[in-house]
C-alpha positions in Angstrom: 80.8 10.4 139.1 82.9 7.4 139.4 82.7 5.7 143.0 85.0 2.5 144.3 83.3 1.0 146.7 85.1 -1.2 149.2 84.0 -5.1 149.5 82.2 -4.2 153.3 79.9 -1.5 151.2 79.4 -3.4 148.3 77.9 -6.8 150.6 75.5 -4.1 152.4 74.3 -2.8 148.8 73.5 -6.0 148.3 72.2 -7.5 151.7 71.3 -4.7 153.7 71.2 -1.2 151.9 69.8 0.7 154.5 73.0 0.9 156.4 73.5 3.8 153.8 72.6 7.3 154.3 69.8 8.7 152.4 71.8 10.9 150.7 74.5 7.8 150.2 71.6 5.8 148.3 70.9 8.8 146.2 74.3 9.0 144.7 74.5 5.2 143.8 71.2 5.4 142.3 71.5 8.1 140.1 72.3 7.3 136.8 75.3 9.1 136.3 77.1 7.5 138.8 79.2 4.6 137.7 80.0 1.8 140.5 83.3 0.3 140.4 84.2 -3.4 142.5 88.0 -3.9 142.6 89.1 -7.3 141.6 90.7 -6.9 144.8 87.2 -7.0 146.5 86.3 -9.8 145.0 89.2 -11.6 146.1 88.9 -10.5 149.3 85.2 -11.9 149.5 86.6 -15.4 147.8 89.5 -15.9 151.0 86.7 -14.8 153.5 84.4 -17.1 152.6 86.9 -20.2 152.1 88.5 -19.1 155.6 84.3 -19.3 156.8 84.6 -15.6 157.7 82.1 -14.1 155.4 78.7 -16.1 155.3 77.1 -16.0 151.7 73.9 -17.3 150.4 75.8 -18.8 147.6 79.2 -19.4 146.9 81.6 -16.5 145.6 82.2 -17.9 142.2 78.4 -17.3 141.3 77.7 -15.0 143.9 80.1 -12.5 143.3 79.1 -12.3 139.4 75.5 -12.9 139.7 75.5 -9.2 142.1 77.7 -7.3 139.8 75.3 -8.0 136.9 72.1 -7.4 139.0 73.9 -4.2 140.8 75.2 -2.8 137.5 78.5 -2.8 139.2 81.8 -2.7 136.6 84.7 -4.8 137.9 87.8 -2.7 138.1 90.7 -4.9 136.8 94.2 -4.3 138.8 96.8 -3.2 137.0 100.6 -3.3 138.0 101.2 0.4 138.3 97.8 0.0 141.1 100.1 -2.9 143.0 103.7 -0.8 142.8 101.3 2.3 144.0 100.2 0.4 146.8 103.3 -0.6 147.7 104.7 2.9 148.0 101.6 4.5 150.0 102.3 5.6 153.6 101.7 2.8 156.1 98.8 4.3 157.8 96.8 1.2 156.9 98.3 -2.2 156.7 95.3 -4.1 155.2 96.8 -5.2 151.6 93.4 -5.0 150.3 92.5 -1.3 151.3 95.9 -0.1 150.4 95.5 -1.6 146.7 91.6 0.4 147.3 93.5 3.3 148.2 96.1 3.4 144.6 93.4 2.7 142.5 90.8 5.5 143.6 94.2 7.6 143.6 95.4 6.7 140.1 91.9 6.3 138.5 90.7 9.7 140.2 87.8 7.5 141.8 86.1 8.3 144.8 86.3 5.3 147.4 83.6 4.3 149.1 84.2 3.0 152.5 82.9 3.1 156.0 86.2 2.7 157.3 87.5 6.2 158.5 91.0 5.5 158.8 91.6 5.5 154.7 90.9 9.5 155.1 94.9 9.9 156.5 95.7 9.2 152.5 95.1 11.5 149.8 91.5 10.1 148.6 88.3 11.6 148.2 86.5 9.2 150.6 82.7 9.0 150.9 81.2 7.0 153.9 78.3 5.8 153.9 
């Protein structure tokens, strides 16, 4: 199984994994299951932490690589087909970043990982935690 997880998951995976379900923990554990960080996400976490919204114990530029190596998380690149996608989705959501979430796990046949229950109006298979 492929799984996207969203930039809020992906900080508790590394900080705080017990926010996850048992069952949650299971899944991203098991072998078979590849975890996928959007480019997006990392983004996201960069303007956070420059706007002093997101406290880190290290800056993004090392931080940000330093967990997807330990984490054996795969950055997912964007690609422009992702962005036009994004751009034509329904405007259930308006947060740029979740929307871009939302075309790749639907053009990359991902499920998204997110604890935010409002993605679930789009056509995704969405897994909270």
């Amino acid at each position: 199984m492929k799984i996207l997880i969203d930039m809020q998951c992906w900080l508790w995976l590394q900080a705080s994994p017990g926010r996850f379900s048992v069952a949650t923990l299971r899944l991203l554990a098991d072998p078979d299951t590849e975890i996928l960080l959007s480019v997006a996400s990392s983004w996201e976490i960069a303007i956070k932490y420059a706007l002093g919204k997101l406290a880190l114990p290290e800056p993004p530029v090392t931080y940000v690589p330093s967990r997807l190596a330990s984490s054996g998380t795969r950055g997912l690149p964007i690609q422009h087909a992702h962005a036009v996608h994004a751009g034509a989705l329904p405007p259930h959501h308006r947060d740029p970043f979740d929307r871009l979430l939302i075309a790749q796990a639907q053009l990359e046949q991902l499920t998204l990982l997110s604890a935010d229950r409002q993605l679930a109006a789009y056509d995704v298979d969405l897994r909270v935690p």
